[in-house]
N, C-alpha and C positions, 0 to 999 in steps of 0.2 A: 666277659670271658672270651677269650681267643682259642679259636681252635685252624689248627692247620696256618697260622699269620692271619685268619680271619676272625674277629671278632662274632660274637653269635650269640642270640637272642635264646635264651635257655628254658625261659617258660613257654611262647608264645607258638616255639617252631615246631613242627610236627617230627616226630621221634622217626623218621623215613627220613627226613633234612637232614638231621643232625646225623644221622649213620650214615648218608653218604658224605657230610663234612667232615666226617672222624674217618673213613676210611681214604682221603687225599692224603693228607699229613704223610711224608717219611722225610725225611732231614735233607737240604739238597746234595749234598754230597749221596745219599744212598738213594737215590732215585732207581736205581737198576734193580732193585732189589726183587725179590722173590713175588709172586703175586698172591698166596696167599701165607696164613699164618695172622699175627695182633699186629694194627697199627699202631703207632705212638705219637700221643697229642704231647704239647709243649705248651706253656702260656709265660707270660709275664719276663721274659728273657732280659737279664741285665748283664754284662759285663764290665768290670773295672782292670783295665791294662795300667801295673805298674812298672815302668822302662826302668830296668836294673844298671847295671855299671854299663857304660857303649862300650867296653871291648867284649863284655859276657856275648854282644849282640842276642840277650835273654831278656824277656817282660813275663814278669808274672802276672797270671790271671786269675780273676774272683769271678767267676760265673753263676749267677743265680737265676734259677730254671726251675718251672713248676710241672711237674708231672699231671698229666689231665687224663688217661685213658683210664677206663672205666676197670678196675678190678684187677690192672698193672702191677707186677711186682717188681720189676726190671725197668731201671734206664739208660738207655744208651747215650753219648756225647759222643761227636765223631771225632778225629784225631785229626784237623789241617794235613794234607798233603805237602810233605816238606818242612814242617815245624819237629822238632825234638820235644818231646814232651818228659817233663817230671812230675809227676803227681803227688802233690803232700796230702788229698784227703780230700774226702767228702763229709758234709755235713748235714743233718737235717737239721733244718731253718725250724723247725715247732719247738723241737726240743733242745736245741743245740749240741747233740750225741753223733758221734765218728759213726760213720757206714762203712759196710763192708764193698768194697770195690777189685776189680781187676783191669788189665788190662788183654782185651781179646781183639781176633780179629773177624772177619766177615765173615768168615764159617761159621766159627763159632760164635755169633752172635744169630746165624741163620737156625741154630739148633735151638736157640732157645724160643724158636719156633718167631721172632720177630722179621715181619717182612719188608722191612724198610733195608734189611743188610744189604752192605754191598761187600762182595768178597775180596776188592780191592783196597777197602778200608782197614783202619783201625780205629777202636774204640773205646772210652775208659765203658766198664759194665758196672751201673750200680744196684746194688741188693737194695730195694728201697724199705722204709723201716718196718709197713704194714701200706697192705694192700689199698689203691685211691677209692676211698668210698662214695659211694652212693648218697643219695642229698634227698631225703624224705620231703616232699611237701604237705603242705596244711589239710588235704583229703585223703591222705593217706599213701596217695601213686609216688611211684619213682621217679626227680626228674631224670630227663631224659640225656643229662650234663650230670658229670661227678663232681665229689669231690676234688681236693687237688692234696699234692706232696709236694712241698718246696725243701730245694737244695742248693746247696753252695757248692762248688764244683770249685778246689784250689790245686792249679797247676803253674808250672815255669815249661815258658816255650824258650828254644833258641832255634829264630829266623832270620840268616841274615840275609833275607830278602825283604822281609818286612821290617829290620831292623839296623842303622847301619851310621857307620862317620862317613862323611863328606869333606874333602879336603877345600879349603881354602886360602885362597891369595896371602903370603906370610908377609907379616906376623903372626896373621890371626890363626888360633888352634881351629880344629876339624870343628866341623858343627856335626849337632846326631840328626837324621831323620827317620822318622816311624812312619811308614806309607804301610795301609793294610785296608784292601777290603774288607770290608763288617757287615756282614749280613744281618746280625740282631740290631734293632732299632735304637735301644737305648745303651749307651756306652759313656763311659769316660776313661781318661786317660790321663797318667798322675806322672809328669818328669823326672826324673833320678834329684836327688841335692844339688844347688848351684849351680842348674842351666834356666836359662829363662828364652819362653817363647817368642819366636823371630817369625813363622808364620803359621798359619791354619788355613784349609783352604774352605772348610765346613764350620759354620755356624757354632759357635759354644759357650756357653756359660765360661769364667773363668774366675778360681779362686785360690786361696794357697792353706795349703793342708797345716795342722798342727804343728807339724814338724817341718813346715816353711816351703814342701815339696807343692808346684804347682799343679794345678787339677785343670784340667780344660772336661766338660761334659757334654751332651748333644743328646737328644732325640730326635732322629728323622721324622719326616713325615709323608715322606715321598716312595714311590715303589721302588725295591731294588736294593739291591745292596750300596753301601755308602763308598764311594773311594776317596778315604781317607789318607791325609800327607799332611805332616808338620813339620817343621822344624824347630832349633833349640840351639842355644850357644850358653857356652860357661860362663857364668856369671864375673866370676874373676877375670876373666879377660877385659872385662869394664874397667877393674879396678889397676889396669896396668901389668897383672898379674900372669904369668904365664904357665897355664895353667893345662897341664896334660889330661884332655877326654876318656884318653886309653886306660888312667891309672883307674884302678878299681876304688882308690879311697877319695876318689871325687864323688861319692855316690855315700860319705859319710857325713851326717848330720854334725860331729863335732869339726869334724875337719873343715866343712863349708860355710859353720859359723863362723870359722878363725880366717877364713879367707875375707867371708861378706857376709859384714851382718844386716844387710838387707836381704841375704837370699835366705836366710833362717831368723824365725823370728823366735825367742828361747822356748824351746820344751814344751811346756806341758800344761803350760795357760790357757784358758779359752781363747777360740780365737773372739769372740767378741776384747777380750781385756786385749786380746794383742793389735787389734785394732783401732783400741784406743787410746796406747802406748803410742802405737805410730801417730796416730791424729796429732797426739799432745805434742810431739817431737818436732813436725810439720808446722804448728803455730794452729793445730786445730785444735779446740775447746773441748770439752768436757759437757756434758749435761748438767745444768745448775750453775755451772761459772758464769761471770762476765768478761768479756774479752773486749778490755780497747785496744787492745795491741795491736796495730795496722796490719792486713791481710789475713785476719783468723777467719773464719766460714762462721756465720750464723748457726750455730746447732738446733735441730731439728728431733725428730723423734726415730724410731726403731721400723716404723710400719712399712708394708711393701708398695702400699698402693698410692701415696704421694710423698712428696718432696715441699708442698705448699707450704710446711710450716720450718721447712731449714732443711739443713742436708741431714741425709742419716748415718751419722756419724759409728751408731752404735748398731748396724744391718750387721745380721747372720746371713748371710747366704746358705741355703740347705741347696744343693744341687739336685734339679729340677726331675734331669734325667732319671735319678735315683729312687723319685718316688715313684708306691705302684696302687697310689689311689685311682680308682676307676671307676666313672657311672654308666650305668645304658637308662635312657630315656622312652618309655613303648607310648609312645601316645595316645587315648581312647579317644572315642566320637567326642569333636570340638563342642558339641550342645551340651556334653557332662564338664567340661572343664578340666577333665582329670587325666593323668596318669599314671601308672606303674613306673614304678623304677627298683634298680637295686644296682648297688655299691659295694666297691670289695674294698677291704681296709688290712690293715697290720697292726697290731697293735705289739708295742715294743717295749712299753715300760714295764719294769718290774711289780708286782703287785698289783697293781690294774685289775679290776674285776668286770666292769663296765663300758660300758661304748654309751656315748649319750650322744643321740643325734636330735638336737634343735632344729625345730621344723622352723621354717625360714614364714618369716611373717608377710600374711595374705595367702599360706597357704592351710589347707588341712592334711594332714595325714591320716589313713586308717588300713587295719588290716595290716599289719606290720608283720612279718616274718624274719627270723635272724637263722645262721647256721656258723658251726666251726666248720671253716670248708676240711681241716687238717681230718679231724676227723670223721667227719660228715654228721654231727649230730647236734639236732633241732636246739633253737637256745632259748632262753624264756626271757618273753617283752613286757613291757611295762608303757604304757602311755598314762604322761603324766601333765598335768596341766595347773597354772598361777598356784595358788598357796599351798597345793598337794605337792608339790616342789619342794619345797624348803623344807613343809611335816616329814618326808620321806629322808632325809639329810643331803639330800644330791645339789651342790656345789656346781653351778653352768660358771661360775666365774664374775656373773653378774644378777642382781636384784631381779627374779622373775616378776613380771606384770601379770595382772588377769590374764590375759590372753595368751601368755606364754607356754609353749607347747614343746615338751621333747618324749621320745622316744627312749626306752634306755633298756638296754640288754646287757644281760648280764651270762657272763661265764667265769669258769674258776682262774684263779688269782694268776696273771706270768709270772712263771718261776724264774729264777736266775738262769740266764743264757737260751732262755726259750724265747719264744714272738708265737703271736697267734694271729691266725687270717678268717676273719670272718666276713661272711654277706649276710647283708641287711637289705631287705625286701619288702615296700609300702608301697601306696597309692596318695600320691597329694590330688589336691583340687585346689585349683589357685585361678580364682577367673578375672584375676589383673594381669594375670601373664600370659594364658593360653584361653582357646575360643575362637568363636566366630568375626570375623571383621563385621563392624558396626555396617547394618545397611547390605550386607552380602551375604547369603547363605550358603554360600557355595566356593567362600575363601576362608581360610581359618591362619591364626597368628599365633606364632609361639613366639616370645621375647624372655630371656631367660639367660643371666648370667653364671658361667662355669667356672669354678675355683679350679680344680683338679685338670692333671696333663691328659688325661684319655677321658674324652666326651662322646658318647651318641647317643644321636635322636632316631626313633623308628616311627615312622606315620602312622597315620589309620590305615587301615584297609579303604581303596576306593580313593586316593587321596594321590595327587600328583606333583615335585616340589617345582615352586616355581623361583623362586627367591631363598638366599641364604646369604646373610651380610659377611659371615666370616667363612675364609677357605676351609674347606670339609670334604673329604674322600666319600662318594655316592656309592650305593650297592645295591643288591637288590636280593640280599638272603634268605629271605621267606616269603613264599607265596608270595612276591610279588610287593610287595611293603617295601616303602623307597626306606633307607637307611642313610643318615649323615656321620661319619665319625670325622671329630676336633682334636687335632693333638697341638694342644696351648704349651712350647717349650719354653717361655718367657714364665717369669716368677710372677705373675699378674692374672687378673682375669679376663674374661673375654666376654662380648653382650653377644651374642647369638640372637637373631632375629632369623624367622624361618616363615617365609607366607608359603602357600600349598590350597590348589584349586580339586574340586572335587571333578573324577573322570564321572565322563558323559555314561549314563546306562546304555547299557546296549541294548538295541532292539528299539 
């Protein structure tokens, strides 16, 4: 859980931490704001920038943003200085249901008693659907962390300062460039029809949308906002073709097919099929063919993590930035071997009733706790283990063994156009992974590989890091308990190796 840009330990911290961590947070544009009245926490921050026609000099944006303060009925989104904003709506992300929104300004956003306003602002206000609940733990107390309410936030800016042509040496037509500070960490940003990318100066994933439109994505990992600058040239100008940026129906998927049909690839296919169209086109094979035909690629399989057995002809790219799976790791004394952890997830499919988490072999799990964070209400677990597996009807995808272990929580079915977010909270013991160094009592070793973009480890108490094999942002949020977070933006995983020496007692 993120509170205020800081990640934060929600069982372990003492309820005095976390209420001076939730009263930091106000948005930076409203820093000035009033000193008392309700703070407002944020988590999980995405945005998607789609660059509209370049004369509009307008990109529409999908903002998705989780509401976290405790009992919250109202969210504010503050309105860029110098952008024009149009607002098509809000959404809550649980149910998929329109919200009531306005637009106010810093007064009125100060009356609704929020002290983050700055009266120099503008703000979209939204009526959130039902108040952020409360998150019951297993003895009955309040954590000391809520619930959350997520929302889509769909606006059209026109900035043309952040948005603009650039003229170039003729022939060639104008190139667009989108230069924009970004303060949320995770973003992407999706080209108009038939311009293709000339530079980036940030780091990104890059892939091309259904409807042929390019996708560049990122998640920082660095402090500060990102200063971001691309550039983009018409595709047709490749093709000899002289092709006006200005006109608005360069931004039409029929129109940029008929120009280039490599900058649209048709409609409404997967992209995996349209992948493999192209493959086929290029002299690259198919899965299951034989190809003597000189220069075809040896075909290979689907998977993320090699290429050992041929190229992956048939890779989905899911963009990286876009997921909001998150784990925190609390460490207990290395002589128990074990840990806490808890994971937030989304679940998106329709009908879906369960969450099955497969405990990772060599480890144990116990004491399993699940919630909907949307609602805030307790969910019921199941540990289930080899042949009590398959008696139950639960399908992992694969043949459980005796020793096969998952966890499986269950809530009611996603309805159409809804998503549900829930955390899942256990304790493994795994003493192939974490422990004492053989021979030392006074060093302890975590080795442990991360799947998911947002990772942290929190130490024992008493405990100092000395060694950490992958870059990780250090902190020091509770009492004193060192903290590592891993933000892994590559589609792969990461081996984290963590040694940690025990501080001297005092005295």
């Amino acid at each position: 859980m993120r509170i205020g840009g800081q990640d934060v330990n929600w069982r372990s911290c003492s309820r005095l931490a976390v209420a001076c961590l939730i009263t930091v947070l106000a948005a930076p544009a409203a820093a000035a704001g009033s000193e008392t009245g309700w703070r407002q926490t944020q988590a999980d921050d995405f945005t998607r920038y789609e660059l509209l026609a370049p004369d509009t000099r307008s990109f529409r944006i999908l903002y998705d943003v989780t509401a976290t303060t405790p009992g919250a009925e109202l969210f504010f989104n503050p309105i860029r200085p110098g952008s024009e904003p149009e607002v098509h709506g809000v959404t809550d992300l649980a149910t998929g249901r329109a919200l009531r929104w306005s637009l106010v300004d810093g007064e009125r956003a100060a009356q609704d008693g929020w002290s983050g306003a700055d009266p120099a602002m503008r703000y979209i206000r939204v009526e959130l659907p039902r108040a952020v609940p409360k998150l019951e733990l297993g003895d009955g107390s309040i954590s000391p962390l809520a619930g959350e309410v997520r929302l889509r936030i769909d606006k059209t800016y026109r900035d043309p300062e952040s948005y603009r042509l650039e003229e170039q040496p003729e022939p060639t037509a104008a190139n667009i460039v989108f230069a924009r500070s970004l303060g949320i960490r995770r973003n992407a940003v999706v080209l108009p029809h038939g311009w293709e990318l000339v530079r980036c100066n940030v780091p990104a994933q890059i892939d091309t949308e259904q409807d042929g439109r390019l996708r560049l994505s990122f998640h920082s990992a660095w402090p500060g906002a990102t200063q971001l600058e691309l550039e983009a040239r018409p595709v047709a100008e490749l093709a000899g073709e002289a092709a006006d940026p200005s006109d608005p129906s360069a931004n039409s998927p029929a129109t940029t097919t008929t120009r280039s049909t490599a900058a649209v690839a048709g409609g409404a296919e997967s992209a995996t099929a349209r992948r493999r169209d192209d493959a086929t086109v290029r002299g690259v094979g198919v899965p299951g063919q034989n190809l003597p035909t000189p220069g075809t690629i040896r075909p290979g399989g689907s998977q993320q993590s090699t290429v050992a057995s041929g190229a992956r002809i048939d890779y989905a790219l899911e963009p990286r930035a876009a997921q909001d799976r998150e784990i925190v790791y609390e460490l207990q004394a290395p002589e128990t071997h074990s840990f806490r952890l808890y994971h937030d997830y989304t679940e998106r499919r329709v009908g879906v009733d369960r969450y099955l988490n497969i405990v990772r072999p060599g480890s144990r799990a116990s004491d399993p706790e699940a919630w909907d964070l949307d609602t805030g209400s307790r969910l019921k677990v199941e540990q289930l283990r080899g042949i009590e597996i398959s008696r139950r009807g639960i399908d992992l995808g694969f043949r459980p063994e005796p020793g096969t272990e998952v966890v499986v929580i269950w809530f009611g079915a996603v309805a159409e156009g809804a998503t549900k977010r829930l955390r899942i909270e256990e304790t493994y013991t795994d003493a192939s992974r974490y422990g004492l160094m053989p021979g030392d009592r006074d060093t302890l070793l975590w080795d442990r590989s991360f799947g998911r973009p947002r990772n942290a480890v929190v130490l024992p108490h008493g405990w100092r890091l000395v060694t950490s094999s992958i870059p990780g942002v250090v902190s020091t949020p509770d009492e004193g308990r060192t903290r590592l977070d891993f933000v892994n933006d590559r589609d792969d995983e990461i081996e984290v190796l963590l040694r940690a020496t025990r501080r001297p007692t005092e005295g």
